[in-house]
N, C-alpha and C positions, 0 to 999 in steps of 0.2 A: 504494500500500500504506500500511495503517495501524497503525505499530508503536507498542507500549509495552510499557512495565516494570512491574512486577505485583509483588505477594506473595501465594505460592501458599497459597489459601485449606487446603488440607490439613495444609501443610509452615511454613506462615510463612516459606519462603524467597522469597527475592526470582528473580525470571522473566522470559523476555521472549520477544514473544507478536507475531502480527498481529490485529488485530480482522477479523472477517470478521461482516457483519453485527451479531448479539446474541451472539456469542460472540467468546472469544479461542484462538487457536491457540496453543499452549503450544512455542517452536520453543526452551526452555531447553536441551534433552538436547543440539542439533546447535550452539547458539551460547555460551552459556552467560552471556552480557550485552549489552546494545545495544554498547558497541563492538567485539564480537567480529563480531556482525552486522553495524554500519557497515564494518566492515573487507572481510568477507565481499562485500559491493556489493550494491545492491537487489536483483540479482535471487534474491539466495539468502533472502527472507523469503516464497518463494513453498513452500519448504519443507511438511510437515505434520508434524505431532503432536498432543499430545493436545488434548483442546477443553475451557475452561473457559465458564462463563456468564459474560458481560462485566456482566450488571447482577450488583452485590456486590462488584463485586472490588474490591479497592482499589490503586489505581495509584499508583506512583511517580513522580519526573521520571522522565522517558524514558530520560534518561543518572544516573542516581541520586548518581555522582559525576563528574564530569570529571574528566579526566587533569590539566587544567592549568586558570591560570583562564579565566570566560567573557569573550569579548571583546566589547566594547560601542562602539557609534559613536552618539556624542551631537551635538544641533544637528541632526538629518538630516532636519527636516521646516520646509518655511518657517514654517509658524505655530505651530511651537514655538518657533523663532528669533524672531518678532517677538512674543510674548507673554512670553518670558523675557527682552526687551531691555525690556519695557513696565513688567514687573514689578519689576524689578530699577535701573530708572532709566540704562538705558542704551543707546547707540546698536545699533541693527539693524545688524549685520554677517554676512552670507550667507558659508559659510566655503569656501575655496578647494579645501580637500582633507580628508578625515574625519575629525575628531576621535575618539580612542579611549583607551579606558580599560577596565580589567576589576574583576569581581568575581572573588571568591574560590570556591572548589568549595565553602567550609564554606558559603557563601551558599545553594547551589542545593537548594531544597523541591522537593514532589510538588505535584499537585492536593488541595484537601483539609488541607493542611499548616495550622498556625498561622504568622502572621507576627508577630514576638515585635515587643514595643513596649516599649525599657526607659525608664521616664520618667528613671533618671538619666544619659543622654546624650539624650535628644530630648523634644521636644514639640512638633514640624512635623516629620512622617513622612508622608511624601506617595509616592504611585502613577503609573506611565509603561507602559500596553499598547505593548509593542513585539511585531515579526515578530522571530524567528530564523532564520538560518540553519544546516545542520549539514554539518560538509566531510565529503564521501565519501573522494574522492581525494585527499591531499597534492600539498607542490607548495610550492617557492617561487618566486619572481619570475612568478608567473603571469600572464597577459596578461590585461587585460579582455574581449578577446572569446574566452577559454578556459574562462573562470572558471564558466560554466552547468556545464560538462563535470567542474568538481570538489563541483559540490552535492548532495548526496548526498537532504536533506528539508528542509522547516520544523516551524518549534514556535512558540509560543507565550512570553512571559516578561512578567515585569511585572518592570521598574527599580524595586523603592522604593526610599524616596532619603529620609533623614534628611537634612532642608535646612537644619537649622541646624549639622550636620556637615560637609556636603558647603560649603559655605559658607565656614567661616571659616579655610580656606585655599585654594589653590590647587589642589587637586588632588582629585580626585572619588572617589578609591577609598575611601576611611576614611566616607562617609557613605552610603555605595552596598554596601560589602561586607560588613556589618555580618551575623552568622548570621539565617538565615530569609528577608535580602532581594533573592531572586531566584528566587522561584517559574516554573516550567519543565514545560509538557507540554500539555496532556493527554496529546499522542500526536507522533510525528515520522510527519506524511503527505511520503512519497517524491517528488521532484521533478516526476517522470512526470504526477504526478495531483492536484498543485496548481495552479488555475487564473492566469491571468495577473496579475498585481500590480495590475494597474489595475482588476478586479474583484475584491480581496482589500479587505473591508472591516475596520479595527482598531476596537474599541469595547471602552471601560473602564465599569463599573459601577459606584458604591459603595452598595451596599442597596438595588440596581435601579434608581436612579437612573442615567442616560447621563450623563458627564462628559466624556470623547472619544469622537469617530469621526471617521474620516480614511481615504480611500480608502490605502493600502499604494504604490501607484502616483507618490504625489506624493512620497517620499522623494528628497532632494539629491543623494543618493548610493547607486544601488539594490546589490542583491547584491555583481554581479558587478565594480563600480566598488571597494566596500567590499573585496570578498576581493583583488581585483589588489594595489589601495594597500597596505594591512597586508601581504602575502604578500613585498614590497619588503626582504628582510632576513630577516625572522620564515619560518621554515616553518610551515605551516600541515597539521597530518595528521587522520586520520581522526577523526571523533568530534570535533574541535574544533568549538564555538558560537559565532558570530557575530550577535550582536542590533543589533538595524537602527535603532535610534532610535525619538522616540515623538511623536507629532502633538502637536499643542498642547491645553490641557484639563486639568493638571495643578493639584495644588490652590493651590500658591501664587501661579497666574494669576488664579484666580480673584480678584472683588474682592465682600465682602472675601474675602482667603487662608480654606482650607478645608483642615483636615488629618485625618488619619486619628486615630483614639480605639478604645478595646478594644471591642468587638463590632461594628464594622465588618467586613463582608464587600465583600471586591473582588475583581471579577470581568473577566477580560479576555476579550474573545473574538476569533474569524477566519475570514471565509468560507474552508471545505474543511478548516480544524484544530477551531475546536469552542469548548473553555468551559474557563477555569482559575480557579479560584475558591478563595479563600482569606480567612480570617479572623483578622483582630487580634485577641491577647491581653495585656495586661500583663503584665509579666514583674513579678515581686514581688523585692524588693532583697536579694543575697544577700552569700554573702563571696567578697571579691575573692582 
C-alpha cells in the first residue's frame, strides 16, 4: 500500500489517503492523520472513501508533523565513511554500532516544499538521499530478528546538513535540524510491498544531474540492526522515523566541494517509493 498526506483540494485541509493507481483514496473520515493510521496497522488503509485525482494534488510529508524528533543513523554506508575520512583528512574508521542523532519535527517538509538557505548561518549547505524507516508496532528492547515484525513502511528523506554548522562542534543536531532540513515523502509504501534492500536503488539529483547512487542493500547497519540498537533504552512507538544513513556522493566529497545555492532543485529518489524533490531558496535577512 501507498499512503500519503494530502491537502484537500476543496477544503484546504490536510488528508490522508492510499494512492490507488491515478487516484487517491480519501481514508480522512475513518483515520483522520497518518499516525492514526500507522497506529491502526497496515491493514486498515485497505479501507475506502472518497476518490481524489492524484495528479494536482499537493502532498504533504507523509507524517506532516512527528510526535517526536526524527531519528537519524549516520556513517551507515562504507563509502560515505571512506569519502568523509578522505574529505575531512582523517582516518577510515568503520563504526562498531550506529551512530545516531535527530532532527527536529520543525525540520520535517513535504515534497515540493522550499529548502530555506539562510546565508547568515551557512554557505556549505549540502544534501544526503537516505531510506527511512517508519515503526508500526512499538517496542523497546527489541531483538534484531523481531525488529521486521515492528516496520510498519518506508519513505524517502534527504539529511541537509549545513556543514559549516554541523562542523564546528561536536554534535550534528544544530547543523542538520535547522527549519526546512528534512524533506520527507512522497509516500510511506507498507513493508509488504517494498522490494528487498538489495534491489532498492538510492539516487540524489541536483538539477538532474546524479550525484549519489548506492544500492540501499550495502548499509553497515540495515533496518532491523538500527531499530534493535536505538530501541536498547528508548521506546520506540508508532509513527516514529528512522532514517538509514546516506551512500557516499555528498557535496563536500566532492573535489573541488560543491554546495547547494538558491534555485537549486534536489531530488532524491527509491526503487518502489518514487521522487522527492525540492528547491533552495534564500531566505532574505530579517529581525531576530
Amino acid at each position: 500500500m501507498r499512503l500519503v498526506s494530502f491537502v484537500h483540494p476543496a477544503t484546504g485541509a490536510a488528508g490522508v489517503g492510499s494512492v490507488e493507481g491515478d487516484h487517491i483514496v480519501d481514508l480522512t473520515a475513518e483515520f483522520g492523520s497518518m499516525p492514526d493510521l500507522i497506529a491502526a496497522g497496515p491493514g486498515a488503509a485497505g479501507k475506502t472513501g472518497p476518490v481524489l485525482p492524484a495528479a494536482g494534488t499537493e502532498l504533504l510529508a507523509p507524517i506532516p508533523r512527528p510526535a517526536k524528533n526524527v531519528f537519524c543513523v549516520g556513517l551507515n554506508f562504507r563509502s560515505h565513511v571512506e569519502q568523509n575520512a578522505m574529505a575531512l583528512g582523517q582516518p577510515i574508521e568503520i563504526p562498531d554500532v550506529p551512530l545516531f542523532f535527530t532532527k527536529p519535527p520543525t525540520a520535517v517538509v513535504g515534497p515540493g516544499a522550499q529548502i530555506r538557505l539562510d546565508g547568515r548561518l551557512t554557505n556549505k549547505l549540502d544534501w544526503e538521499v537516505e531510506l527511512a524507516v517508519v515503526i508500526g508496532r512499538g517496542g523497546t528492547w527489541i531483538r534484531e530478528e523481531d525488529a521486521a515484525d515492528h516496520i510498519f513502511g518506508y519513505t524517502l528523506l534527504n539529511d541537509v546538513s549545513a556543514r559549516d554548522l554541523q562542523w564546528r562542534t561536536s554534535q550534528f543536531f544544530y547543523g542538520k535540524g535547522q527549519d526546512t532540513y528534512c524533506p520527507l515523502g512522497p509516500a510511506i509504501v507498507t513493508a509488504d510491498e517494498m522490494p528487498p534492500l538489495a534491489e532498492v536503488e538510492l539516487e540524489l539529483y541536483v538539477n538532474g544531474v546524479v550525484k549519489q547512487r548506492e544500492s540501499a542493500g550495502n548499509m553497515l547497519f540495515p533496518p532491523t540492526a538500527a531499530i534493535s540498537e536505538l530501541s536498547k533504552g528508548i521506546t520506540l512507538e508508532p509513527g516514529d522515523v528512522i532514517s538509514l544513513g546516506t551512500p557516499g556522493g555528498c557535496g563536500y566529497q566532492m573535489v573541488p566541494a560543491q554546495f547547494l545555492v538558491p534555485g537549486d532543485v534536489v531530488e532524491c529518489r527509491a526503487t518502489g517509493i518514487g521522487s522527492l524533490a525540492n528547491a533552495v531558496v534564500a531566505v532574505s535577512a530579517g529581525v531576530w
